[in-house]
N, C-alpha and C positions, 0 to 999 in steps of 0.2 A: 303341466305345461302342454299347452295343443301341439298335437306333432304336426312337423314344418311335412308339407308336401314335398313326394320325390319326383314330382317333374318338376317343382318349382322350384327348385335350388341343388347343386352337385356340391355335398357337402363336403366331397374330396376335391375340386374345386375351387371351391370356399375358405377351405383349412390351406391350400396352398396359396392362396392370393394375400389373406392375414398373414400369414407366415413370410412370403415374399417381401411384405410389407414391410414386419416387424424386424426382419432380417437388415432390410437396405438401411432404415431409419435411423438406428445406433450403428452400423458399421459406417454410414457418413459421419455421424457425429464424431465417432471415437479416432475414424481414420485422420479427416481433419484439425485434430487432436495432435497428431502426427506429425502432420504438414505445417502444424502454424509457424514452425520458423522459417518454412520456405517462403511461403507465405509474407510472413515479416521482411525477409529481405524483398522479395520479389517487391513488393508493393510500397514499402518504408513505412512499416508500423513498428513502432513500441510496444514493450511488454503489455501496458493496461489495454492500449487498444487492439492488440490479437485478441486479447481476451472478451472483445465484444463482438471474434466472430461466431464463437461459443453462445456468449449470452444475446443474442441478437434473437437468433431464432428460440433459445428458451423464452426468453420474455415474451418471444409473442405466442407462442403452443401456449404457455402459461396463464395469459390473460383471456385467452379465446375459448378454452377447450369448454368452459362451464355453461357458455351462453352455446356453443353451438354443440353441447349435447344434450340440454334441452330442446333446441332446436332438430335436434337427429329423431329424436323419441315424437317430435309431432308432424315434423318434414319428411319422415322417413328415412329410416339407415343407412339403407342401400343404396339411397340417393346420396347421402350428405358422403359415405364412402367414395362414390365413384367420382363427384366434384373436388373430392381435395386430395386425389390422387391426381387429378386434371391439373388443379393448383400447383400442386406441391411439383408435377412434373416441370411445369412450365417455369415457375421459380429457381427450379432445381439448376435447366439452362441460363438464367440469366447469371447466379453463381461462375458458372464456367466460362461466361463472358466475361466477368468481371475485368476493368480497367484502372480500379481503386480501391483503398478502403474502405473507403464510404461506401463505393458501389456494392462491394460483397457485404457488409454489414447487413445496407439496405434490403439487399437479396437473402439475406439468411432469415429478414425480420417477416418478408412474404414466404419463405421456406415454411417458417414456421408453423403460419394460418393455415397452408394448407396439410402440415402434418398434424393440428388439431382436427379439421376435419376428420380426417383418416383415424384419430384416437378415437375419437368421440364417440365413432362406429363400429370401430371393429371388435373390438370383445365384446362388444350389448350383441352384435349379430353372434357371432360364436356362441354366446349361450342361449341365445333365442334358437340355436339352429340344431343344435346338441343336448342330449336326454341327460339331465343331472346326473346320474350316477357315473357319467364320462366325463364331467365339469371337469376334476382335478385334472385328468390324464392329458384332455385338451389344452388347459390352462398351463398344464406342463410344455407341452409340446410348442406353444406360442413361445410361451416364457427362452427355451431352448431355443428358437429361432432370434429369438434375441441374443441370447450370449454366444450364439454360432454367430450372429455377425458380430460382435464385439473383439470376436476370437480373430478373424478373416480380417477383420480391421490394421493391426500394428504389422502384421507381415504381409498381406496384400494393399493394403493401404501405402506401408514402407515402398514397398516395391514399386506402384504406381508413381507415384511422388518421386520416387529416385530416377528412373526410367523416363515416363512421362511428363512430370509435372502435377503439381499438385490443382489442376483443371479436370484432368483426366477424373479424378475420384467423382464428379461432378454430372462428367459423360456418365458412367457406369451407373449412377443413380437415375440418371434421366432415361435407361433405356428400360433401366429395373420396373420403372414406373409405368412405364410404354406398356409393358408385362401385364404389370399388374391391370390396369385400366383395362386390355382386352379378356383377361380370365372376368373380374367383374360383370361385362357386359356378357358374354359366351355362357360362364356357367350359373350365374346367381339371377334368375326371372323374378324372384317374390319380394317383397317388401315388406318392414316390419316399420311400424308406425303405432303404437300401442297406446302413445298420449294424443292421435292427431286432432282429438277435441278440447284439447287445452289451447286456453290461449296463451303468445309468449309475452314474455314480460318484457317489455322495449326498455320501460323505466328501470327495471332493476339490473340488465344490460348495459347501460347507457351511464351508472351509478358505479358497477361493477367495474367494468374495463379500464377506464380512468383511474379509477382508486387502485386497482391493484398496479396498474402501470406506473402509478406514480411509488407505492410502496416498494415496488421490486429496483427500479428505476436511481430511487432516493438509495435506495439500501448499498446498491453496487456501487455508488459513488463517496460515501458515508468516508470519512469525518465532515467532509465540508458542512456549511452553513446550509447552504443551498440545500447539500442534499438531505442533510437533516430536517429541514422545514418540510420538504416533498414526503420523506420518511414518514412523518408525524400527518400530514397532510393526506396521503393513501391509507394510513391505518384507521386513522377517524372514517374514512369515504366508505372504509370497508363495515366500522362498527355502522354507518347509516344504512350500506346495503344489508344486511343484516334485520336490521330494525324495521327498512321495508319489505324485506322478503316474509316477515312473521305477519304483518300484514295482508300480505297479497295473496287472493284466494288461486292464484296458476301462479307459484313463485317459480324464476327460473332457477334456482336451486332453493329446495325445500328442507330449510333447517331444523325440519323438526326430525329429517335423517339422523339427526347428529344430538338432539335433545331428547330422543326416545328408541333408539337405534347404539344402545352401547356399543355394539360388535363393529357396525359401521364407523362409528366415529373414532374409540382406538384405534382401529385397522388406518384408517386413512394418518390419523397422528403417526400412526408409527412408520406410514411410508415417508409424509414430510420431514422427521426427523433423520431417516433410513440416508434417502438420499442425500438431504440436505450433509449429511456428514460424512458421504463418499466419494461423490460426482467429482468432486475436482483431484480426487487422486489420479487420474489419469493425465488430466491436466499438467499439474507441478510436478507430477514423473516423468513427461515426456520432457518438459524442459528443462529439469536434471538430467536426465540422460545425455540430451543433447548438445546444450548448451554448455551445463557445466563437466559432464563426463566425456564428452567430445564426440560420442556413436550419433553415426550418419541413422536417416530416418528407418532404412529397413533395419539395423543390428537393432536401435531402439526399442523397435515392433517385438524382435525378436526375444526381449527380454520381459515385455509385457504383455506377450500373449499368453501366458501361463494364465492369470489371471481369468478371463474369461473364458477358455479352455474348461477349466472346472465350473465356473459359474453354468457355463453350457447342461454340464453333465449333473449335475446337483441339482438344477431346476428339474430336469427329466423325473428324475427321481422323487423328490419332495414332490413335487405335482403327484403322482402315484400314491404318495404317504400318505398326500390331506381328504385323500377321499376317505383315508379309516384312522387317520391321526388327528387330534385337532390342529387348527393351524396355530393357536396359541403357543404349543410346546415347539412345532418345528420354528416357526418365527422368529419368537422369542433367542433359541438356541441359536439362529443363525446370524440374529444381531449381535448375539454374545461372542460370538466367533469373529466379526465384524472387530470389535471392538479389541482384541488382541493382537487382532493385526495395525491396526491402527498405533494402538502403541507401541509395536515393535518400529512402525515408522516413524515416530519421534526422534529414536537416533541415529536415524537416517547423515550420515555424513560423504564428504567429497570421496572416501578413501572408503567406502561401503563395497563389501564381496556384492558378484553378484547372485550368489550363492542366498546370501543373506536377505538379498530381495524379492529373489525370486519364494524362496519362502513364504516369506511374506504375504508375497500375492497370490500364495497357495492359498495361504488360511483368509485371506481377505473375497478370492473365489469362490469359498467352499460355503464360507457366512453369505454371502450374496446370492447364491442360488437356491441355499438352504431356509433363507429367508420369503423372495420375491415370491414367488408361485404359490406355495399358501398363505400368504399375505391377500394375495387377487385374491383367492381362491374366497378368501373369510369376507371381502367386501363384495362380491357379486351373489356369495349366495345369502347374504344378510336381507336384500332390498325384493319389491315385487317387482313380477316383471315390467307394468310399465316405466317404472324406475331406473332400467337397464340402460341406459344413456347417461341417463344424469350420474348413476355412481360410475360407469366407465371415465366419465369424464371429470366427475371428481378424483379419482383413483389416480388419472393419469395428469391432473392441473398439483395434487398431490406433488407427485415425483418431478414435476416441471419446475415446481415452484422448488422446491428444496433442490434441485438441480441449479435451478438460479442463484439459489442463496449461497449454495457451496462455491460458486463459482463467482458469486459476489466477495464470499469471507476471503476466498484466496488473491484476488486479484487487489483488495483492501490491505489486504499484509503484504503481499510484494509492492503496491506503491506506499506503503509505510517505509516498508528498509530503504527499497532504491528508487524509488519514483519513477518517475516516466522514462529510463535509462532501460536500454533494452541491454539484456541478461547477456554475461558474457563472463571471461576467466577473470575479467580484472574486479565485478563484485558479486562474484560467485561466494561468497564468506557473507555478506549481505541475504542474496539469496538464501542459501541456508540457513540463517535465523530465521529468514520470512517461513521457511518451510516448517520448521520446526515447533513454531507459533501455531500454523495451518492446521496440523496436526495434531498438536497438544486443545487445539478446540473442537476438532470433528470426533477424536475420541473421547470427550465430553461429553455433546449432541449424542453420540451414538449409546453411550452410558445410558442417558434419559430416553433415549429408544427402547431400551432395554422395557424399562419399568413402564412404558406405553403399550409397549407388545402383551405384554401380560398382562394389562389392565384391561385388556378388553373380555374376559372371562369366555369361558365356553360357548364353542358355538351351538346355534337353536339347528331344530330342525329344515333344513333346505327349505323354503319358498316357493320355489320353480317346479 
């Protein structure tokens, strides 16, 4: 890999503005996670539609992140970074303005695009900017900025929400991004553009975004007619993108990643399976906690910060491992670990220690950190470098997408039991079977993550 010049980029710097990034981006998610019952009353949402102000901004990070990291790889990184932190901040105020449900919906759906932006870029730049043999330790350290905000999320999150208002959480991102936007501009001068003689693919873009919108779209609202048609509708859209991307001599994703790229393509299967069968644990825990266990927003936090607390510490660590471990074994183990906890939440009931839970989300922590960072770790260093975009961006449309889904399965089983009836003690016995269902399917998904993890065989030698 050519070494980045040391005037043209402070890669301490650099590592804190990704970090700053990665920090704010799931501690909004997870704190808002939090908030949604305040939320729900303040505003007069129902259970399914809280649950769209989660999936609002998935769907859109998820349908965008693929065109606009090919687009990063010929636009330039460090441009397409510093415009969806712009985005993302400006979004992030309209959130805190919000006067309705629609209106925050609306605003979590532009949140999103610009935290695709910001995906799209930030780890292609990180290892564009860092000498392989520090890949893992880096990717650690990213990773760890993530479950440090996850961590900061339920007890600072709680807190704001109780004290403030759940707007407040809204404020604190928008200043976070203010942050980031001038580190950007101050310490990173250079630019990485490695495809910028490719041309982009409007068509396959334009094929893309639709079709998955409509699969993701269809999926969250599944049994209906409707959304079955949609459902069946975005899949086909997707087998045509597909069909023309194998055609197309500049595909905006190039599927021959995934058709001669074993390592790549498990790696990436087993993050859409990964999340797709955790993401909403947080979700249907905070509204057990609080709705059917009765703890105000901060005691909530405080039962579920255990969980990302160790995900924090575990990512540190496994990043360190994958530079002399392969990622297969640690992954692998960490899904397995995933999957115990999972089933220990099955019998999750009203009358649950929380002794028993927090447990729980010990070993659910430990699989999740132990998993995520050599997981990246095996798809960045699969691909060449002009490819650095596009697998950031599949990596992270990956965990969007299964973020979605999970948040789709969950929100499908609560209006199975109790429909549009917002959660409360009188069918809390309803709820809990929806939980239990939830559940009993993410530890399934996660099973078959299992035997994806491993499938991907041993990794080659680094690329970079």
């Amino acid at each position: 890999m050519a070494k980045v010049p040391e005037n043209s980029v402070n890669r301490g710097i650099l590592l804190a503005v990704i970090m700053i990034s990665s920090f704010f981006n799931p501690f909004m998610g997870s704190a808002v996670n939090i908030a949604l019952p305040s939320i729900s009353r303040d505003l007069h949402m129902n259970a399914v539609e809280i649950s769209w102000i989660p999936m609002a901004f998935l769907l859109s990070a998820a349908v965008f992140l693929v065109p606009l990291g090919k687009l990063a790889d010929i636009w330039g990184r460090k441009r397409m970074l510093l415009y969806g932190n712009i985005f993302f901040t400006l979004a992030t105020l309209m959130c805190a303005f919000s006067f309705s449900g629609n209106f925050l919906i609306a605003s979590r759906f532009l949140q999103g695009i610009g935290s695709a932006m910001s995906l799209s870029s930030g780890m292609a730049i990180i290892i564009s900017a860092f000498p392989p043999e520090k890949r893992g330790r880096i990717i650690g350290w990213n990773t760890t900025s993530v479950y440090v905000g996850l961590s900061a999320a339920p007890l600072l999150g709680g807190f704001l929400t109780k004290v403030l208002g759940w707007s407040s959480l809204f404020y604190i991102n928008a200043i976070a991004g203010v942050l980031v936007i001038a580190g950007i501009l101050y310490g990173v001068r250079t630019e990485w553009a490695e495809a910028k003689n490719d041309r982009f693919d409007f068509t396959g873009s334009l094929i893309y975004i639709p079709s998955m919108s409509a699969l993701m779209y269809g999926f969250s609202k599944l049994p209906g007619n409707f959304a079955l048609i949609l459902t069946i509708t975005g899949a086909l859209g997707i087998i045509g993108f597909v069909l023309w991307e194998l055609r197309e001599k500049s595909p905006v994703l190039d599927i021959a990643l995934f058709s001669r790229n074993k390592i790549f393509a498990f790696s990436n299967l087993a993050a859409l399976i990964n999340y797709a069968a955790t993401f909403g644990i947080t979700f249907i825990l905070s509204l057990y906690l609080q709705d059917v266990r009765g703890l105000n927003p901060l005691d909530a936090g405080l039962v579920l910060v255990i969980q990302p607390i160790i995900m924090a510490v575990m990512a540190m660590v496994s990043g360190r491992l994958s530079d002399r471990i392969d990622s297969q074994i640690l992954s692998s183990l960490g899904m397995s670990m995933i999957v115990v906890g999972l089933i220990l939440l099955i019998f999750l009931t009203t009358e649950t220690s929380h002794a028993y839970l927090i447990m729980t989300l010990f070993i659910l922590g430990f699989g999740f950190g132990m998993f995520s960072s050599p997981n990246t770790n095996s798809v960045m260093s699969s691909v060449e470098k002009r490819y650095l975009g596009t697998a950031s961006a599949t990596l992270g449309t990956m965990r969007l997408t299964g973020q979605m889904f999970s948040m789709a399965i969950a929100a499908m089983a609560i209006h199975i039991f109790i429909g549009s009836a917002q959660i409360s003690q009188s069918n809390s016995d309803a709820f809990m079977q929806s939980v239990r269902v939830i559940f009993i399917v993410f530890a399934v998904l996660c099973t078959l993550g299992v035997f994806a993890s491993l499938a991907r065989g041993k990794k080659v030698k680094q690329v970079l």
